[in-house]
N, C-alpha and C positions, 0 to 999 in steps of 0.2 A: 629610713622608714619609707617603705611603698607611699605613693603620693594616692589621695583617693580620687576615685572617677564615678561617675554614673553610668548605668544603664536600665536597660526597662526590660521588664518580665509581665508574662501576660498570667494573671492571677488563676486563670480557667484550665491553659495549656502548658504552662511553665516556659511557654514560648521566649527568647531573648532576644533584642534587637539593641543597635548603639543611640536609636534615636527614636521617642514618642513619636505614635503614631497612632489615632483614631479606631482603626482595626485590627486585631491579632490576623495575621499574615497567614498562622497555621490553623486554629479553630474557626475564623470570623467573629468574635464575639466585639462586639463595639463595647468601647471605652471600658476594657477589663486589664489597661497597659498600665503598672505602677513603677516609677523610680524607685530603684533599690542601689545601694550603696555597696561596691567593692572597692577593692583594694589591688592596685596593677602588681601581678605576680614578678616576679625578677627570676631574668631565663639566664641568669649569669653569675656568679658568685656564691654560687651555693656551696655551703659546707655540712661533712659529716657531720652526723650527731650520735655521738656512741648509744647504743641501745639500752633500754633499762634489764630485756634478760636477752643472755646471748642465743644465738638459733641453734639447735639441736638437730642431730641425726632423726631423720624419722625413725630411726629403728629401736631411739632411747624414747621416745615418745609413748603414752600407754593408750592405747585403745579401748579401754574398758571406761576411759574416764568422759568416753562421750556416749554410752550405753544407752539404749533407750530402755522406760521405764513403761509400763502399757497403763493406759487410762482406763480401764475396766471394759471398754466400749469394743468388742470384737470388730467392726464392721470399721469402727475410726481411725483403729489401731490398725488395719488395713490398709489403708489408707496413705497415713505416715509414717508407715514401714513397717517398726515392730513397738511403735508406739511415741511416746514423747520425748524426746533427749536435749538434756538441762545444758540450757543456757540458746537453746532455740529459739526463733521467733516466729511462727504461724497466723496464716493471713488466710481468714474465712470470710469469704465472702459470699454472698447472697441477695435474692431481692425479697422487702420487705414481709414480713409474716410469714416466708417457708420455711422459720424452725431453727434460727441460729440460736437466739439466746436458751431456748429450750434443750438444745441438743448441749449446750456447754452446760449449764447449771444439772444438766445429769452426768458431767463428764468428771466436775469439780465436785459432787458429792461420791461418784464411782472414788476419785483421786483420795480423797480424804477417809472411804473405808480402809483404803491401804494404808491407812497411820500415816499420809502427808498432809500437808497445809496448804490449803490454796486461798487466794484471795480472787474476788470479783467485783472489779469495778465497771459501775454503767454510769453512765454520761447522758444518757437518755430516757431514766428512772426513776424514781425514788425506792430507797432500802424498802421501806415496807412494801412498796408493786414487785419488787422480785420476790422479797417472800412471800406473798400471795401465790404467785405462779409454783416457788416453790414449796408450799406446801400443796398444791394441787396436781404437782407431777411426783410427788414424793422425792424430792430435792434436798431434802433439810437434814442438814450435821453438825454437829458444837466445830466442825474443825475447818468448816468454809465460811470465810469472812467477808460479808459487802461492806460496799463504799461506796456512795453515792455522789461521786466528784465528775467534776473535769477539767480540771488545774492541772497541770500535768506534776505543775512542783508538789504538790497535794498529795498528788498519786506516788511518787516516786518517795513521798515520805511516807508514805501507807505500806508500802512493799517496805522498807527500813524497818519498819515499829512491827508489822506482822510479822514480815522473816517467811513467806510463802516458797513451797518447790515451783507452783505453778500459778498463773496470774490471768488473768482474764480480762479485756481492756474493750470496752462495748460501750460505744464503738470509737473508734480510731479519729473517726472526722467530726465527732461531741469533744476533741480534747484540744486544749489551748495551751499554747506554748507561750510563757507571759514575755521571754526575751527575742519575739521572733516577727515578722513584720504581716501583713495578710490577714482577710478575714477569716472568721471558724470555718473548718473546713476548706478553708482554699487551700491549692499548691503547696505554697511555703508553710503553711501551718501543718501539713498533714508530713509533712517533709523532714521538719524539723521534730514533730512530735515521734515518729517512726525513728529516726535514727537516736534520739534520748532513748526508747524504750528497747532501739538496740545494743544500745553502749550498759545500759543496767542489764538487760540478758548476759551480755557476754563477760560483762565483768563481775555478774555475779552469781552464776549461775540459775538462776529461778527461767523457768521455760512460760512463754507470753504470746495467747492466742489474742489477737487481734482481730475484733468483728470490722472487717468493712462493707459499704454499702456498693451496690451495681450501679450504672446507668441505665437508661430506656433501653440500651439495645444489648444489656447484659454482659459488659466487661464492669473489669474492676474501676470504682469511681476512685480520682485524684493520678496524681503521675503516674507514668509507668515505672518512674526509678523507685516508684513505693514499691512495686513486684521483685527487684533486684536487690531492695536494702534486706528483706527479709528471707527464710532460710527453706520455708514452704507457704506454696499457694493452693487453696484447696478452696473449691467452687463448691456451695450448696444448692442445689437445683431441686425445684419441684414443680407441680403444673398445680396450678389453682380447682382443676376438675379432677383430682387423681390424689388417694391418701401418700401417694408414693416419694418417697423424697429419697437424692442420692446425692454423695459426697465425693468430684470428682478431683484427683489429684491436676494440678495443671503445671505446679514444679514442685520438686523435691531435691535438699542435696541428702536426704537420707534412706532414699528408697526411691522405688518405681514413681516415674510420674504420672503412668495413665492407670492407676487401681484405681478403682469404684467401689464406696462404700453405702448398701443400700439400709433406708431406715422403713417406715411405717410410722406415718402422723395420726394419733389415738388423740380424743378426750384427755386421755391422763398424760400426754407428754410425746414423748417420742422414741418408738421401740428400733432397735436393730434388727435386719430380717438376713439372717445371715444364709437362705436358700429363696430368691426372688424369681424362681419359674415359675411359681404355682400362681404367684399375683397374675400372670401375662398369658395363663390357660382357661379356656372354661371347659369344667369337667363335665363330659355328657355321658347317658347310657350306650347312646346309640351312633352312629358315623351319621354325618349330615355333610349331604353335597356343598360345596363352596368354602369345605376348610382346608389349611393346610397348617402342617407344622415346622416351624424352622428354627435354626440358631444362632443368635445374634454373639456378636462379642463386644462390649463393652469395656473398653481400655483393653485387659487380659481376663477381664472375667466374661464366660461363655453363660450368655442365658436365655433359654427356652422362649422361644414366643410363639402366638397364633395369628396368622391373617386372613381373614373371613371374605370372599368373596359375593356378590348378590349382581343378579343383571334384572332389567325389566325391560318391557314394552314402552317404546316414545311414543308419544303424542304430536313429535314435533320434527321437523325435519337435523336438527342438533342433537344428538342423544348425549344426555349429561353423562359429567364423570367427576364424582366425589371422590375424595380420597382425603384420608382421618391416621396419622400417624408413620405416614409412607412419602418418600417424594414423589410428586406427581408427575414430575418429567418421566420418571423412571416408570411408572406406572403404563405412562401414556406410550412409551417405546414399546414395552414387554406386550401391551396390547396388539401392537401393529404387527411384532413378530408372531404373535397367536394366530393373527388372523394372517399373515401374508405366509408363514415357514410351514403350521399345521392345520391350515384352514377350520380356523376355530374360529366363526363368523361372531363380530362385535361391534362392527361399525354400525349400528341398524338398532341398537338396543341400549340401553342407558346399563351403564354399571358403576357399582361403586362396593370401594376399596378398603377396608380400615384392619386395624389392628385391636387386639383385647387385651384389655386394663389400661387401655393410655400408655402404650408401650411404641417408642419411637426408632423403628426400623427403618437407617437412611442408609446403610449400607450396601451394596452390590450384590451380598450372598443372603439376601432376601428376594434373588430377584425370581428362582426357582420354585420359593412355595407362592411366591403371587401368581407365576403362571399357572401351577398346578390347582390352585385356589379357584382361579378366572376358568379353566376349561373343566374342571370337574362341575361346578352349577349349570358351565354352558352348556354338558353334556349330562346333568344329571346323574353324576356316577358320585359314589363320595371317596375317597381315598381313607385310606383304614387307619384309625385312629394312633396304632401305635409307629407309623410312619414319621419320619422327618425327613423334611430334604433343604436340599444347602448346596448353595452354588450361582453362579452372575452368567447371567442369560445376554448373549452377545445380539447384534444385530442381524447374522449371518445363521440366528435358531442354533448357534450352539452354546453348549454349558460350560463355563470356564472354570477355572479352579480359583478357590480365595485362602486366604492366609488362615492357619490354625485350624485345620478341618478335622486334624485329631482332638483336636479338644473338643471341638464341639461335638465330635460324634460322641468322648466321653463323656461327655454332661448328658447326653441323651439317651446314652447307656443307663447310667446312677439312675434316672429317670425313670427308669422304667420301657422305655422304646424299644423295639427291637427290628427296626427296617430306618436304614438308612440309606439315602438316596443321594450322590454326591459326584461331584466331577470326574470325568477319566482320569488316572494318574495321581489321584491326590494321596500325599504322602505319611506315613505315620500313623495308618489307621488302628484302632483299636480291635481285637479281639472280641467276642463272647457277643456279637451282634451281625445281624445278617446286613452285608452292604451293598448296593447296588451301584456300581460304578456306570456312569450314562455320557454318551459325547455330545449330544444336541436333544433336542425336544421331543423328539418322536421316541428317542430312548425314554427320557427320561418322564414323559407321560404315559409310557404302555410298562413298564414296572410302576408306577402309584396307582395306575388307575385300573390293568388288565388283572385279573388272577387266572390261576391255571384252567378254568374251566366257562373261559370268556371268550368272544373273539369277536371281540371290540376294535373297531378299524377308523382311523382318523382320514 
């Protein structure tokens, strides 16, 4: 029999050390080091142990028996590929109040119109507070069952007595593991609770979204080996000033990791917006100096955005510079290139930058319509509405090419656009739209801004 030993684990970071120590080594947190008991492994005398089924040819193996099943939810099923596949474990995380329990209690009523059984357990509830909610998003089905626990033994005889396809476990760090050391919520409890509700996925088929909660600086709260026990990780994001919420895949072993699934936060719940351009335009009669239109890519989804420029008169020897959904380093460059490559004079005037609906453009190939945005108000021209432009504005005034320029011209196609404005060279372009391929700034400002009956000189 292995002789036992001690060591100590930091309850915050799962940090391990052979000797107590005052402060975790890795996180800092003081006096968060507990003794935990193992068992010294033996690196000699190991013996076979015949297998309970023997291993098989992949080729006798059937594919169909890990299928995914879709949850009603277009934009979720996106998401996790081509929806949920039994005996999965899914790990949704979010920070408080942007929409996780809401988006599942319509995910587990969608489930149960298909003639399955889901159950939904919360930890941080009571049954009647989710029917409430559920009867206020229209959530409610004889065939979705709550429980109000967080005993994990509790739980895992709930899934037995229900017999659910899908489970719901809200949230992960409300549930207590009564054979396991650690407070609620900490390391080992979250550890130990994660890998029970993997061993009952796997052994028995039932698929188990797991709500977890974020940190202040928006990763997932508890170990990292929580990300690695489970099968997808899927980040729920929204801004507190914005109805917009979106569903970012961050792993998957059953599909794409970087798809985007976007919703729409209502009074009554939470909608799927399964075409998100229209949130990120404002529709006007007329062209107005200081817009531009561009397209963002989002994981693999391509989508339409507007960035508004404005400049004024200073009053002060500093002329401010705002910026609202853009990065500002990048802002601050593409200005110096304005005014140093096409003497589009800025340093002398305040300007400021932002994007519409709360739309967050930190990518490179929005670097083209902030210039065009910034010299069309400085020069008072407007650029014509049905224009797009796309492309990463170098230091040297030239336009560079970015990844997936066919797609985004097609989105801008579907759209409605029909002037596209995009790097020399770029590959793949689409048909049935007029394109204007540009090498540097002086191109690519005298096609948005000149028409044939101009002669407008930078």
């Amino acid at each position: 029999m292995a002789k036992p030993r001690s060591s100590y684990r930091c309850r915050s970071c799962g940090h391990q050390s052979a000797k107590w120590v005052g402060r975790c080594p890795e996180c800092g947190e003081w006096g968060s080091i507990d003794e935990v008991a193992t068992a010294a492994s033996a690196s000699r005398g190991s013996t076979a142990v015949a297998p309970s089924s023997p291993a098989r040819r992949i080729t006798e193996i059937d594919p169909t028996a890990a299928a995914a099943f879709p949850t009603g939810i277009g934009e979720l099923d996106r998401v996790l590929g081509a929806g949920v596949v039994p005996g999965s474990v899914v790990l949704l995380a979010g920070e408080p109040g942007v929409g996780k329990s809401t988006l599942l209690l319509e995910a587990v009523k969608r489930w149960a119109e298909q003639g399955k059984r889901s159950l939904y357990v919360t930890g941080e509830e009571s049954a009647a507070q989710v029917r409430l909610r559920a009867e206020r998003t229209g959530a409610v089905h004889p065939e979705v069952f709550l429980a109000a626990e967080s005993d994990l033994d509790t739980v895992l005889g709930h899934a037995e007595q229900v017999g659910p396809t899908l489970m719901i476990v809200d949230s992960v760090q409300t549930m207590v593991a009564s054979g396991s050391d650690g407070v609620n919520g900490g390391v080992t409890q979250i550890r130990s609770v994660t890998t029970a509700l993997t061993s009952l996925a796997k052994n028995t088929g039932i698929a188990i979204v797991l709500v977890g909660h974020v940190t202040k600086d928006g990763a997932v709260a508890g170990p990292r080996s929580l990300e690695h026990l489970v099968d997808v990780v899927l980040a729920f994001e929204g801004d507190k000033h914005s109805s917009l919420r979106m569903v970012r895949g961050i792993k998957n072993r059953f599909g794409a990791s970087d798809e985007v699934g976007c919703f729409e936060q209502r009074g009554d719940g939470i909608h799927e917006v399964p075409d998100p351009s229209g949130l990120f335009l404002h529709h006007r009669d007329s062209d107005v100096p200081g817009t531009a239109i561009t397209v963002a890519m989002d994981g693999k989804r391509p989508m339409v955005g507007e960035v508004q420029a404005l400049v004024a008169p200073t009053q002060n020897g500093s002329p401010r510079r705002a910026v609202s959904g853009l990065d500002s380093q990048r802002v601050a460059m593409i200005l110096a290139v304005l005014e140093g490559r096409i003497a589009v004079k800025v340093s002398d005037v305040e300007v400021y930058v932002a994007t519409v609906g709360g739309m967050k453009l930190t990518e490179p190939a929005a670097d083209l319509a902030v210039a065009l945005a910034v010299g069309s108000i400085v020069r008072k021209k407007a650029l014509p509405r049905s224009t797009v432009a796309i492309g990463e504005v170098g230091l040297a005034g030239e336009v560079r090419r970015v990844s997936g320029v066919g797609r985004r011209v097609a989105e801008a196609k579907r759209l409605g656009f029909r002037h596209a404005i995009v790097p020399a060279g770029s590959p793949d372009l689409p048909k049935g739209i007029k394109i204007t391929e540009v090498a540097d700034l002086h191109e690519a400002v005298r096609a948005a801004l000149v028409t044939s009956v101009d002669t407008y000189t930078f």
